[in-house]
LUMKOL-532504 format. One line per 8 residues: their letters; for each residue x, z, y of N, C-alpha, C, O, CB. Coordinates in steps of 0.1 Angstrom, whole numbers, plus 5000, padded with zeros to 4 digits. Glycine has a CB too. Layout:
! LUMKOL-532504
a	X/Z/Y/X/Z/Y/X/Z/Y/X/Z/Y/X/Z/Y ~ ...
END
This chain:
! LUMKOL-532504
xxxxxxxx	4928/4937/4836/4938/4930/4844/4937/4915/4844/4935/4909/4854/4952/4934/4839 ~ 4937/4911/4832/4935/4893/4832/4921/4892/4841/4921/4883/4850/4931/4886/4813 ~ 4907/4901/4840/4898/4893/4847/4900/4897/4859/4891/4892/4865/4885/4895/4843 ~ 4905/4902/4866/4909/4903/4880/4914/4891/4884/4909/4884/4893/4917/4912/4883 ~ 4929/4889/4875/4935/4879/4880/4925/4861/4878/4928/4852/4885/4952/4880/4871 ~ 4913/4861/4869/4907/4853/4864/4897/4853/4875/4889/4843/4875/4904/4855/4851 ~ 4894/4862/4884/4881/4865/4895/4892/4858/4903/4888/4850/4911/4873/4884/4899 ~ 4903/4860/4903/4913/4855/4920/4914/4839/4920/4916/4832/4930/4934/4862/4921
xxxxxxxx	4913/4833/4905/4917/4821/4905/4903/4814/4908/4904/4803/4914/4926/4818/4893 ~ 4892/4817/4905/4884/4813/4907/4878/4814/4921/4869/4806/4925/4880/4815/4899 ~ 4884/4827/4931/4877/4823/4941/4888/4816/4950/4886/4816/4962/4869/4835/4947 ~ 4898/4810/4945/4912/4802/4950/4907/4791/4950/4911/4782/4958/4926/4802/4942 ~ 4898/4788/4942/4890/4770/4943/4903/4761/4932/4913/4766/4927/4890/4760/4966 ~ 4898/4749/4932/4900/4741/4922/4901/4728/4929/4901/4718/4922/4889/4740/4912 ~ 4903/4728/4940/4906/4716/4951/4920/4716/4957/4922/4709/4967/4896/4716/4962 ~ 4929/4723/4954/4942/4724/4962/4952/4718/4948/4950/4720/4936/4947/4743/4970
xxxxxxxx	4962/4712/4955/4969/4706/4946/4976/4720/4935/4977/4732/4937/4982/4695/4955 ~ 4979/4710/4922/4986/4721/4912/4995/4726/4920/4995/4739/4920/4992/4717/4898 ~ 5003/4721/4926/5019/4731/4927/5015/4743/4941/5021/4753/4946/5038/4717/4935 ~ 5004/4739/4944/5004/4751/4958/4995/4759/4949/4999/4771/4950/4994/4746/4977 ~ 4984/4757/4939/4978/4769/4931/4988/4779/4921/4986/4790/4918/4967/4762/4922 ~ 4998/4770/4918/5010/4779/4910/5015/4791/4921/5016/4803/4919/5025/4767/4905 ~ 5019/4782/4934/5024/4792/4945/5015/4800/4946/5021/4810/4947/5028/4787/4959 ~ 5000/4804/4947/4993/4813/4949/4990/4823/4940/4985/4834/4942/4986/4810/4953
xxxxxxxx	4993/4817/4930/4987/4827/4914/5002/4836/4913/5005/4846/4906/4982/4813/4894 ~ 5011/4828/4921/5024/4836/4919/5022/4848/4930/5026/4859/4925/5039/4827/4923 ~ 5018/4849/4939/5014/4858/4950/5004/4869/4941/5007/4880/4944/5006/4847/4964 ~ 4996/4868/4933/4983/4873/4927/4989/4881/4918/4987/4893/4916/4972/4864/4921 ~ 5003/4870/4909/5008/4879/4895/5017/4896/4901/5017/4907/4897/5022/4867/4883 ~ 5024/4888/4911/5034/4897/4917/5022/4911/4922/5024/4922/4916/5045/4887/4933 ~ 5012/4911/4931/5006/4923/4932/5003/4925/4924/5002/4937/4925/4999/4925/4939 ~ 4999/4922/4909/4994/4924/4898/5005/4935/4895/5004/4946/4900/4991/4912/4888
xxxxxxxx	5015/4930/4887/5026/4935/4882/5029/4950/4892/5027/4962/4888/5038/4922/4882 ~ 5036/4944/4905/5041/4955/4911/5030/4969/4914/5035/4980/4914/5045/4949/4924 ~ 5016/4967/4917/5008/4974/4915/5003/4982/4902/4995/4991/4903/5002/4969/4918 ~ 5008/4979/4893/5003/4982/4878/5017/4993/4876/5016/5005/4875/5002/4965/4864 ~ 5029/4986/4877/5039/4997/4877/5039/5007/4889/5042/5018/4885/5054/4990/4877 ~ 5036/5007/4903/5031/5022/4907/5024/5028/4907/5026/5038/4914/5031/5026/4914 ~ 5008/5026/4898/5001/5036/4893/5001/5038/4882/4994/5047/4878/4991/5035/4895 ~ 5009/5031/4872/5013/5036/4860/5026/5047/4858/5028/5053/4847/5014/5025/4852
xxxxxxxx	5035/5047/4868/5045/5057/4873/5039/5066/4876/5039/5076/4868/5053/5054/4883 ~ 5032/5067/4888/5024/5078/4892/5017/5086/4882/5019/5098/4883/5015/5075/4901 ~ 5007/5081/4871/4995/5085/4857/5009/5091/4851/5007/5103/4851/4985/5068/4845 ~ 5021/5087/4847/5030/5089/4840/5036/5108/4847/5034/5119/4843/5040/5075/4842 ~ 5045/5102/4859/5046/5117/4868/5036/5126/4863/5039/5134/4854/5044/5116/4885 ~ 5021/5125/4868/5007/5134/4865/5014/5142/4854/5018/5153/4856/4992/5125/4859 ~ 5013/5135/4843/5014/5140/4826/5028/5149/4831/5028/5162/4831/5019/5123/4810 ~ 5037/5142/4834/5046/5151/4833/5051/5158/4840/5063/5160/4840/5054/5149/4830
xxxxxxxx	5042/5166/4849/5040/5175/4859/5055/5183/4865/5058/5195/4866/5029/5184/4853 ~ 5060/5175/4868/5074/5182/4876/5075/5180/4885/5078/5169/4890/5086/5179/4875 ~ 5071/5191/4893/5069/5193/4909/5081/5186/4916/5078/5177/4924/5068/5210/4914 ~ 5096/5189/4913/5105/5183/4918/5110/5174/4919/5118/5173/4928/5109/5184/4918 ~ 5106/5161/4907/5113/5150/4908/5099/5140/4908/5104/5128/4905/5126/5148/4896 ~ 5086/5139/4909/5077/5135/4909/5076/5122/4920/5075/5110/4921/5070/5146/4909 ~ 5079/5135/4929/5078/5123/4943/5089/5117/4944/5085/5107/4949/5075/5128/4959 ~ 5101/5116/4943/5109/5108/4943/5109/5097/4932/5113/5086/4935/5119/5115/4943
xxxxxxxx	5106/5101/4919/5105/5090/4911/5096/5076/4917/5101/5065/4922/5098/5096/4899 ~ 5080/5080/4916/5072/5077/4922/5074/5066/4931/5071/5054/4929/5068/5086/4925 ~ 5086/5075/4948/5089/5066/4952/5099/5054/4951/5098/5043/4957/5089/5070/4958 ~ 5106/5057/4945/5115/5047/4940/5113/5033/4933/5118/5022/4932/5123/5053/4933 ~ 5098/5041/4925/5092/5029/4914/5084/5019/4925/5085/5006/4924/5078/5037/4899 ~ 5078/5025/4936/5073/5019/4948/5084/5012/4955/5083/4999/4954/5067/5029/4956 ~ 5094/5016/4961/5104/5007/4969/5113/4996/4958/5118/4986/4962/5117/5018/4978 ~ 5113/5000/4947/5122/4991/4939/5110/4975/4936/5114/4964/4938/5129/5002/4922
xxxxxxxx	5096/4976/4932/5089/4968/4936/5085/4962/4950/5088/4951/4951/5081/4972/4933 ~ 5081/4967/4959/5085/4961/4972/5094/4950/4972/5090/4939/4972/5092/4971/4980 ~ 5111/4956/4971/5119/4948/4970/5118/4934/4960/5124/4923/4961/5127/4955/4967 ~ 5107/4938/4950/5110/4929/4937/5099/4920/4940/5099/4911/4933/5108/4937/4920 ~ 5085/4920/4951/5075/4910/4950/5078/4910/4966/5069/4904/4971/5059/4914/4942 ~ 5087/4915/4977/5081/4914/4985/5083/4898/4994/5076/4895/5004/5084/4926/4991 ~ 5092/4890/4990/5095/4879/4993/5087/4865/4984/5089/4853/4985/5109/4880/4992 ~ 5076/4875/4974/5066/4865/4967/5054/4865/4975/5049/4856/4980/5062/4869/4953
xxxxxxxx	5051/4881/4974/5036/4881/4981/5038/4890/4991/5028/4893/4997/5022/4885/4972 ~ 5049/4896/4994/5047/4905/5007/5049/4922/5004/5052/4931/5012/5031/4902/5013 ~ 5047/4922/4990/5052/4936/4985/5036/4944/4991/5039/4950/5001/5069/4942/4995 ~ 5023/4944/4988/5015/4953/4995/5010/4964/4984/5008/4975/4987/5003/4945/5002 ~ 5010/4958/4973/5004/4964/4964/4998/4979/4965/4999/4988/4958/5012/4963/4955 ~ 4992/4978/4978/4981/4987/4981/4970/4984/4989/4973/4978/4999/4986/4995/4985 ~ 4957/4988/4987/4944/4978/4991/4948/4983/5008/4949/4973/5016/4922/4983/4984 ~ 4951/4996/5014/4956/5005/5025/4958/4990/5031/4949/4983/5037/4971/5017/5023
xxxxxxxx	4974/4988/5028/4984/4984/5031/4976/4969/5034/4978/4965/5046/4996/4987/5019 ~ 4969/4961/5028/4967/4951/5027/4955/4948/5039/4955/4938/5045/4965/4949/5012 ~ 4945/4958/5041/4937/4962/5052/4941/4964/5064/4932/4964/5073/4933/4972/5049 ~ 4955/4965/5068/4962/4970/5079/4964/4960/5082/4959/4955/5092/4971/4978/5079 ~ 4974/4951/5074/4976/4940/5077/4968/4931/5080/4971/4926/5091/4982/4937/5071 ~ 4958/4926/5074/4947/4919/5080/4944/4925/5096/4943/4916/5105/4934/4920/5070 ~ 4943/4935/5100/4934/4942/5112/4948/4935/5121/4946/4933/5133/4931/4963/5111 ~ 4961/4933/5115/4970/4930/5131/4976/4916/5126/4987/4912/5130/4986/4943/5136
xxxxxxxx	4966/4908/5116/4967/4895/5118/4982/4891/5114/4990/4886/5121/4964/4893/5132 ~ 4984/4894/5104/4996/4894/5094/4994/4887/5083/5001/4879/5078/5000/4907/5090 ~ 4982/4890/5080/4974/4885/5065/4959/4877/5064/4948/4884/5066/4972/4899/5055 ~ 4959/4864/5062/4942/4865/5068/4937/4873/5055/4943/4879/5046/4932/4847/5071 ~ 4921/4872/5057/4910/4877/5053/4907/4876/5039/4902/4885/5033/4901/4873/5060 ~ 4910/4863/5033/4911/4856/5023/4914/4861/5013/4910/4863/5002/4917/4848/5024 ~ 4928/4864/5021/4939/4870/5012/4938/4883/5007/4940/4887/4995/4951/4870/5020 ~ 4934/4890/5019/4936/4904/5015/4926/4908/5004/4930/4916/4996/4935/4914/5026
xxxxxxxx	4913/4903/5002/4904/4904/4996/4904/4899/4979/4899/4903/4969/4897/4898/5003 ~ 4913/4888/4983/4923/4885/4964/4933/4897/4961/4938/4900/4950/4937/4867/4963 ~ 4934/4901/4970/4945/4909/4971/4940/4925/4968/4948/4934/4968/4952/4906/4986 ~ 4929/4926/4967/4920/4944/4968/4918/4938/4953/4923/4944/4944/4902/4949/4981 ~ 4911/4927/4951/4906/4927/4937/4917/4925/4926/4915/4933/4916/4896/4915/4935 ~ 4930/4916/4927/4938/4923/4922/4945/4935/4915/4948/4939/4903/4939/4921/4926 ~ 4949/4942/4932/4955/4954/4930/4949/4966/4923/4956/4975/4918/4959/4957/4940 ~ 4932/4967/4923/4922/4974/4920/4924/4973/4905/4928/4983/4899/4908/4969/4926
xxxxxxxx	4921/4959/4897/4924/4956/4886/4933/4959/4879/4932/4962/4867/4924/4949/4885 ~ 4947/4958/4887/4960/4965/4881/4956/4980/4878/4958/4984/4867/4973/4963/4891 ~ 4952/4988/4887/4953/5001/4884/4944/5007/4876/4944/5018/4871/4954/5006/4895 ~ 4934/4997/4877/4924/4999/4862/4929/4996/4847/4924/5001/4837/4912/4989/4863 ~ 4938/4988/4848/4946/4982/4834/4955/4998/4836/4954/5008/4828/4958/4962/4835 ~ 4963/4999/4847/4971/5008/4844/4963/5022/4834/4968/5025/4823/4976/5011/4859 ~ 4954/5027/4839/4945/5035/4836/4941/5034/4825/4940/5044/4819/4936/5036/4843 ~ 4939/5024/4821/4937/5020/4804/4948/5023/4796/4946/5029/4785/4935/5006/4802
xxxxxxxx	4959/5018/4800/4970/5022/4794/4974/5037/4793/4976/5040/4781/4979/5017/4800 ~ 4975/5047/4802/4981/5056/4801/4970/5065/4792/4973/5075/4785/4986/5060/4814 ~ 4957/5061/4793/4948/5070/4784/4950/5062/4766/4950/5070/4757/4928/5069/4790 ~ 4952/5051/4766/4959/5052/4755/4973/5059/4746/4976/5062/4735/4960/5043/4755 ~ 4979/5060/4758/4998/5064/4754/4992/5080/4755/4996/5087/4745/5014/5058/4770 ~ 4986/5085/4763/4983/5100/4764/4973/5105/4757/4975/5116/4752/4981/5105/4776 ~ 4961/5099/4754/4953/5104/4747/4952/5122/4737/4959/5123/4727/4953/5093/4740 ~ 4945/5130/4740/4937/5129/4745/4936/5138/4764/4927/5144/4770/4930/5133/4732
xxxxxxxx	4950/5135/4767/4953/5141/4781/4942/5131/4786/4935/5122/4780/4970/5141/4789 ~ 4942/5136/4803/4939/5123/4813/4944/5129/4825/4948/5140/4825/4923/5118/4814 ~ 4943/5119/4837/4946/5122/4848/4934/5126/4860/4923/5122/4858/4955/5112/4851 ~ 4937/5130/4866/4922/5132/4876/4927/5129/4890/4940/5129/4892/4914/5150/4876 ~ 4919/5126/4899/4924/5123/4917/4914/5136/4922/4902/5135/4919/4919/5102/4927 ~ 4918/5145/4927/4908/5155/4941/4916/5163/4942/4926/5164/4935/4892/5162/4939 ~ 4912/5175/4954/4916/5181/4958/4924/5192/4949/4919/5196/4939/4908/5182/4963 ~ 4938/5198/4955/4947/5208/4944/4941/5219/4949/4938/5220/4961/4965/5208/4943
xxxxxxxx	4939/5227/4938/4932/5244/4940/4944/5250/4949/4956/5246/4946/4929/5256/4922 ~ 4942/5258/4958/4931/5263/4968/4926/5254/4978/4917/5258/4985/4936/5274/4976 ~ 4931/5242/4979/4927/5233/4990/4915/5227/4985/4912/5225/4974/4938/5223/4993 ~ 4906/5225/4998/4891/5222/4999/4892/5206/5002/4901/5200/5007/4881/5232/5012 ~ 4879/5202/4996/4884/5186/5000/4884/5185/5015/4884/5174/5009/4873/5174/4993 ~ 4884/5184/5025/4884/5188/5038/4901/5190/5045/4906/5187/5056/4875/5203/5038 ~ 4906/5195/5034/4922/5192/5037/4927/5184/5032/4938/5181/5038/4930/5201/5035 ~ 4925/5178/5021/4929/5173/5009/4925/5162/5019/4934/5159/5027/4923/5178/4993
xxxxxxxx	4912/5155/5020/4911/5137/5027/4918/5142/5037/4926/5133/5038/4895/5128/5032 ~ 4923/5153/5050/4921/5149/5062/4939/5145/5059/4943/5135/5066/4915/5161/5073 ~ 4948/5154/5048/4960/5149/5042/4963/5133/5039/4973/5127/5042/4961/5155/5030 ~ 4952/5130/5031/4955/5112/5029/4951/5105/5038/4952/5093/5036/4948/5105/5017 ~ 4945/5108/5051/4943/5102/5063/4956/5095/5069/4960/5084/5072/4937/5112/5072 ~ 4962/5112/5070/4974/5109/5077/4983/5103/5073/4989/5094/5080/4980/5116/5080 ~ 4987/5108/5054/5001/5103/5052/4998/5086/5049/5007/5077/5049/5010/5113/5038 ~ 4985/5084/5045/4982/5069/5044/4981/5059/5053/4981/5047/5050/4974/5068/5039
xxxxxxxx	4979/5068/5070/4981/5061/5081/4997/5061/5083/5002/5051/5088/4972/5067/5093 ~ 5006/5071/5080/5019/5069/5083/5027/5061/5071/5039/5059/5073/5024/5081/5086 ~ 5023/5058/5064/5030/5047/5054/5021/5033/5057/5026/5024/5051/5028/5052/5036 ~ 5013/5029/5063/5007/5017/5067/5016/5014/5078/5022/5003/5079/4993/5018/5070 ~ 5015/5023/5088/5022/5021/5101/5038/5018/5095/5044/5007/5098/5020/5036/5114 ~ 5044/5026/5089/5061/5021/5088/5058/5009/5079/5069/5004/5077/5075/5033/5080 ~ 5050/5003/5074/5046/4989/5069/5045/4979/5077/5052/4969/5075/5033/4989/5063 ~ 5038/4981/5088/5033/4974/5097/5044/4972/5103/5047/4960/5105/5023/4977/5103
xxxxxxxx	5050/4980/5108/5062/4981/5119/5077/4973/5112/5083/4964/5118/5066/5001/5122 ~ 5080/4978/5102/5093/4970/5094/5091/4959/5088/5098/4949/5090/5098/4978/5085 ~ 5082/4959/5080/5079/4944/5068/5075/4933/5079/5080/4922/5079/5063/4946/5054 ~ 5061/4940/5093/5050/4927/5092/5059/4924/5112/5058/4913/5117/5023/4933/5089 ~ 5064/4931/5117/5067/4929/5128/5077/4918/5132/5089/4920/5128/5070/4939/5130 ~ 5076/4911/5137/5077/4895/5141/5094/4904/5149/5104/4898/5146/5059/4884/5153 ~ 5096/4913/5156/5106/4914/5162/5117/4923/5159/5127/4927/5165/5102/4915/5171 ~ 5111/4927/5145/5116/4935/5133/5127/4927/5121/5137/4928/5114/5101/4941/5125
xxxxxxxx	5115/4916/5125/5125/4904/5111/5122/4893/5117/5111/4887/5115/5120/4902/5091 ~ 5135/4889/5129/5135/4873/5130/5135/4865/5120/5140/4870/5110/5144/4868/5137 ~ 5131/4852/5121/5130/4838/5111/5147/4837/5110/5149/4832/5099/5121/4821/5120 ~ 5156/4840/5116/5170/4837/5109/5178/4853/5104/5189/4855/5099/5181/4826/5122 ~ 5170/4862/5107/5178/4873/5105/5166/4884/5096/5168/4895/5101/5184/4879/5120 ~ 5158/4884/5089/5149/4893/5088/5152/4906/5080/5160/4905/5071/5139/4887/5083 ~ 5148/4917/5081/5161/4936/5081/5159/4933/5063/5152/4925/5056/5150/4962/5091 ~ 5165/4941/5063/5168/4941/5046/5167/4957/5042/5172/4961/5031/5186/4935/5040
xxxxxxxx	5160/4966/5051/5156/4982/5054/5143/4986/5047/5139/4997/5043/5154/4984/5071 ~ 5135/4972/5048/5118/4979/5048/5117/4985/5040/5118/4997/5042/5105/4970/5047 ~ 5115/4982/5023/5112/4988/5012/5118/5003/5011/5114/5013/5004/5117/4980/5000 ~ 5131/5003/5024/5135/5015/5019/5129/5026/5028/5131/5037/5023/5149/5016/5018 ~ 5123/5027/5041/5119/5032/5050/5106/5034/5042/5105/5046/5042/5120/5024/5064 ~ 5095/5028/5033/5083/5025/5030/5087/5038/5020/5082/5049/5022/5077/5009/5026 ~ 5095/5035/5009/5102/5043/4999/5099/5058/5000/5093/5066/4993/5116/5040/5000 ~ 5109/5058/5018/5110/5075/5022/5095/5081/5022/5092/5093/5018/5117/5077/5039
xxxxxxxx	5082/5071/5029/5073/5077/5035/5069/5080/5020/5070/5092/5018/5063/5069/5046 ~ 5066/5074/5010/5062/5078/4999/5067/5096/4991/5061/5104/4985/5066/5067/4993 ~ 5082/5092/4996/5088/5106/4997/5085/5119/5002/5087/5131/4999/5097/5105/5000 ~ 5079/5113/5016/5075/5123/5025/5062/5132/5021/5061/5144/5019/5073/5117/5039 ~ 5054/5121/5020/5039/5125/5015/5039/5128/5001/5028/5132/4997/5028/5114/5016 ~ 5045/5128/4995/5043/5135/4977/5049/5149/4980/5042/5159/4977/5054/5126/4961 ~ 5060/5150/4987/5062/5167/4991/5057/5172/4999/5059/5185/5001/5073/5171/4994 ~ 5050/5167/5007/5044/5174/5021/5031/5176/5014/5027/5188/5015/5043/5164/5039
xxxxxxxx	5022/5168/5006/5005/5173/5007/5006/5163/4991/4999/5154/4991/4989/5165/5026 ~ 5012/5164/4984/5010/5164/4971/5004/5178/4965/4993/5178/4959/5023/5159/4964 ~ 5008/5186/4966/5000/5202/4965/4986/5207/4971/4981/5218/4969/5008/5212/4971 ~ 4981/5194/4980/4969/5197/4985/4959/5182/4987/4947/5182/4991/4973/5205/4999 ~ 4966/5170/4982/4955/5163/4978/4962/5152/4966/4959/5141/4963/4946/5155/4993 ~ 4972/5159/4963/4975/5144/4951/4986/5136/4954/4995/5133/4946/4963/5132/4950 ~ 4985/5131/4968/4996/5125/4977/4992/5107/4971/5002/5100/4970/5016/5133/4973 ~ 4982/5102/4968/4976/5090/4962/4980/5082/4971/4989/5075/4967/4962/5089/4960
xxxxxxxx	4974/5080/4986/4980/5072/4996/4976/5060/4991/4983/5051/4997/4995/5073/4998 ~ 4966/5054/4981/4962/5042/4978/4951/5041/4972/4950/5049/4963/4970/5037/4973 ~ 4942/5034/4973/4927/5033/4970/4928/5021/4955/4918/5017/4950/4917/5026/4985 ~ 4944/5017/4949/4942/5016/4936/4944/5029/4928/4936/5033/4919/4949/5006/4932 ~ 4958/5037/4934/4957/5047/4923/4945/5055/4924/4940/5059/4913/4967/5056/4924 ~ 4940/5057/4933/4932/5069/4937/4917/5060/4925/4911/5069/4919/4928/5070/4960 ~ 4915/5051/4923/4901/5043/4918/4909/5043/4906/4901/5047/4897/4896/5026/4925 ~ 4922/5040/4900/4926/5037/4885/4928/5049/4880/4935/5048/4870/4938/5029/4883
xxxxxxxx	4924/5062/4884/4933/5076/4882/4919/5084/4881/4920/5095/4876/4946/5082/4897 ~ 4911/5081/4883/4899/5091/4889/4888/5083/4880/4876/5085/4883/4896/5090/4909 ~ 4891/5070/4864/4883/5069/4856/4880/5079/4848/4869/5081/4843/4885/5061/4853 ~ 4892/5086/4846/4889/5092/4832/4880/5108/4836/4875/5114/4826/4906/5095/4824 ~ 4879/5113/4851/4874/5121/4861/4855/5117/4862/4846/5123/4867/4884/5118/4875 ~ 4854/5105/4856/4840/5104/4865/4838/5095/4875/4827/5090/4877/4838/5116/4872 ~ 4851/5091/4883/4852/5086/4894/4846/5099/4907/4842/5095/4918/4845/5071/4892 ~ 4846/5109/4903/4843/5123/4907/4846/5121/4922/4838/5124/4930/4851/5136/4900
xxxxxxxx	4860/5116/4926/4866/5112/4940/4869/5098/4940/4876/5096/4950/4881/5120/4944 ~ 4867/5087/4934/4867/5080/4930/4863/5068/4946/4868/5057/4949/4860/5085/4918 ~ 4854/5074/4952/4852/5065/4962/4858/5077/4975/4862/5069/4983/4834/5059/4962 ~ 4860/5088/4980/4863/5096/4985/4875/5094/4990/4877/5097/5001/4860/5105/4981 ~ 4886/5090/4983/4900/5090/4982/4904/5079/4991/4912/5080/5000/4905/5088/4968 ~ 4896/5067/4985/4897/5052/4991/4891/5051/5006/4896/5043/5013/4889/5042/4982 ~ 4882/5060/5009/4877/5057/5022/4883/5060/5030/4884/5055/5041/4867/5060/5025 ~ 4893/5076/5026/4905/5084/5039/4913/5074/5034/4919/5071/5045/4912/5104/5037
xxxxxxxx	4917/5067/5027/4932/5062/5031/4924/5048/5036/4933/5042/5043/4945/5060/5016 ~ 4915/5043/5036/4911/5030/5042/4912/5030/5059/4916/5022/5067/4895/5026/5038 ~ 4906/5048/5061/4904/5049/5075/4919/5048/5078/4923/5039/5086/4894/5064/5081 ~ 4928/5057/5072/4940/5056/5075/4949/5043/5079/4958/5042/5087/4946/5063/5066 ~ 4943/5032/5072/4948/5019/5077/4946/5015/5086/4955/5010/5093/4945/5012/5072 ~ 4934/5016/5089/4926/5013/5099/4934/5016/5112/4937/5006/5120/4914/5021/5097 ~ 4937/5032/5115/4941/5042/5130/4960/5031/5126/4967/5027/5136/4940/5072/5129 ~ 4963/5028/5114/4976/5026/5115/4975/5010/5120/4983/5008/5130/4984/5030/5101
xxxxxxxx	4969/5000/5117/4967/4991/5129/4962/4988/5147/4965/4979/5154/4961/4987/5124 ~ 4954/5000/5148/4951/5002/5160/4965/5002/5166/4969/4993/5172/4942/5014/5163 ~ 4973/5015/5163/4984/5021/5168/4992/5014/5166/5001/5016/5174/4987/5031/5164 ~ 4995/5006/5158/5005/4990/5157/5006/4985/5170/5016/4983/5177/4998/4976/5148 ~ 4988/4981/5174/4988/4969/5183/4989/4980/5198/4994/4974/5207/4972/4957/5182 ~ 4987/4992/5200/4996/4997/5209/5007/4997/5213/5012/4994/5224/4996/5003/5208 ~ 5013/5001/5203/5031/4999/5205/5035/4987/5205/5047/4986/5209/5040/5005/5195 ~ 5029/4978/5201/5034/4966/5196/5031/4954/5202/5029/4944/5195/5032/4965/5185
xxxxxxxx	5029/4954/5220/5015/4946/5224/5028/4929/5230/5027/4920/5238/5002/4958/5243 ~ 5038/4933/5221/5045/4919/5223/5047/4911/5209/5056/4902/5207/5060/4921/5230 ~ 5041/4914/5203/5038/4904/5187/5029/4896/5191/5029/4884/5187/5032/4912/5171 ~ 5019/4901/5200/5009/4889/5206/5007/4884/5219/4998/4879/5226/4996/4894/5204 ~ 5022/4889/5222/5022/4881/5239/5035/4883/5236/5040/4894/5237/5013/4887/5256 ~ 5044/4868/5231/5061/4874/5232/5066/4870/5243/5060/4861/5248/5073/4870/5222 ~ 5076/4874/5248/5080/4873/5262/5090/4860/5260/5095/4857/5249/5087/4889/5268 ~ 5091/4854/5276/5096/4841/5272/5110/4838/5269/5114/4827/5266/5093/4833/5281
xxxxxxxx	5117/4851/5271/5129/4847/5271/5134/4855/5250/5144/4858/5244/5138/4855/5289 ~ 5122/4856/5247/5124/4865/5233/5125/4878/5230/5118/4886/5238/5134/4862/5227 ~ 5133/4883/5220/5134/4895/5215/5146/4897/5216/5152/4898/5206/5128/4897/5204 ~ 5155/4896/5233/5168/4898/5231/5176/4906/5233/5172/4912/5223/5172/4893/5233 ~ 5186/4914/5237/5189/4922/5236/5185/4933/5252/5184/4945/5255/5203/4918/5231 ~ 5182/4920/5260/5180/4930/5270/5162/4930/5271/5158/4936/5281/5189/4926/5284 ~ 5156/4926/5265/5141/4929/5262/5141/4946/5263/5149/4955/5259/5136/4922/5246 ~ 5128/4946/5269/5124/4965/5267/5109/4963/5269/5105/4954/5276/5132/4978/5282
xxxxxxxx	5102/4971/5265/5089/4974/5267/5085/4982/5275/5091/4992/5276/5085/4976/5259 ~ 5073/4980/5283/5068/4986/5291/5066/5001/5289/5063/5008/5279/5058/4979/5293 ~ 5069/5007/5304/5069/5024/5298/5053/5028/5294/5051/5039/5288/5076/5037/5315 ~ 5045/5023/5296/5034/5028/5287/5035/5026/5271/5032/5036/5264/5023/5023/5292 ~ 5037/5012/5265/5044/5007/5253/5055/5023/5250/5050/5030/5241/5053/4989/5258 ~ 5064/5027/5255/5076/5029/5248/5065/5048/5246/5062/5054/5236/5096/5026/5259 ~ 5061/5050/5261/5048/5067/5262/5042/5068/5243/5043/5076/5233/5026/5062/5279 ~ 5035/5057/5247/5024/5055/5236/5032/5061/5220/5030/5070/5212/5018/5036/5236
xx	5043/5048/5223/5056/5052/5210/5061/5064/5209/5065/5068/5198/5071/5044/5212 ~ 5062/5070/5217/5066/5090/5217/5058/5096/5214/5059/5108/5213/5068/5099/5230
END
């Protein structure tokens, strides 16, 4: 965990004044932290295998972070999440890339941790028996494209959260999707939905799925920014009179949205 955060500061440079490098290493600690507590929740759930309160925990440890970094660094603490956002120009490039090495790191510390506290258990990421990996990624495709998209749509949308009013909803909408996908295809791929747990969970495995996990939820980021800038083709052309009450979007805009 420290050399992650020690790889971020160094590729932050050494030429920006102290008080804006404090403001950025604060952005770095916050995904650190908030990322480390939901894959160490999740390694935790694993161990204690209760089908019924798993995914709710889980999500809660996820939306209650959100809330807790998301006015530091944005609340992403997922590489998914952080990928999406760059693709619709929310986040530059920079960023998101301190931001993978980071969150990666957290979930590798996390992973360190829970094989200490559990020893000699461990946790594994792949497919749940009877499901073939074939259902199992085409599962984290989706539910990782539908938790990017209600990401994109509530946190990063310019007409979601005006500059004097911005919703006070997101973490909890993000929350549910987490909810949704641990009961819907947690029985058939894990319900990971993030390429740290899926990389911090799948050490003690081999890394067996290790890169497999990360690429369906990457693609999933991916289709969930395309489909952003579909529905969403007034974040980059706002109309002149704003986002006001009698604003409406074009019936292909609203088609597309159905």
């Amino acid at each position: 965990g420290v050399i992650g955060l020690v790889l971020v500061a160094a590729l932050m440079g050494a030429s920006k004044p102290v008080t804006a490098l404090k403001e950025d290493l604060a952005k770095y600690v916050a995904e650190f932290v908030g990322t480390f507590v939901l894959v160490f929740t999740v390694g935790c759930c694993m161990h204690a295998g209760s089908v019924v309160w798993s995914a709710t925990a889980i999500a809660c440890a996820f939306m209650v972070m959100i809330y807790s970094t998301g006015y530091v660094s944005g609340g992403n603490l997922n590489p998914a999440v952080s990928l999406s956002l760059g693709l619709i120009g929310n986040l530059r490039w920079v960023v998101v890339v301190r931001y993978w090495v980071v969150q990666i790191s957290a979930g590798l510390f996390a992973s360190l941790v829970l094989r200490t506290l559990y020893a000699p258990h461990t946790t594994k990421i792949g497919p749940v028996t009877p499901f073939t990996w074939e259902y199992a990624v085409t599962a984290e495709v989706i539910y990782t494209f539908m938790l990017c998209f209600v990401f994109n749509n509530c946190a990063a949308s310019k007409r979601n959260n005006p500059r004097d009013d911005p919703n006070q909803f997101y973490a909890l909408a993000i929350g549910f999707v987490s909810i949704a996908g641990g009961y819907a295809v947690g029985n058939v791929s894990g319900a990971a939905l993030n390429p740290a747990i899926a990389i911090g969970l799948s050490v003690s495995d081999g890394f067996r799925w290790g890169l497999g996990w990360p690429t369906a939820e990457l693609l999933g980021a991916v289709l969930a920014a395309i489909l952003f800038r579909a529905v969403r083709p007034e974040e980059y052309n706002p109309p002149e009179g704003g986002f006001g009450i009698d604003y409406e979007p074009r019936l292909d805009v609203r088609c597309a949205s159905e």
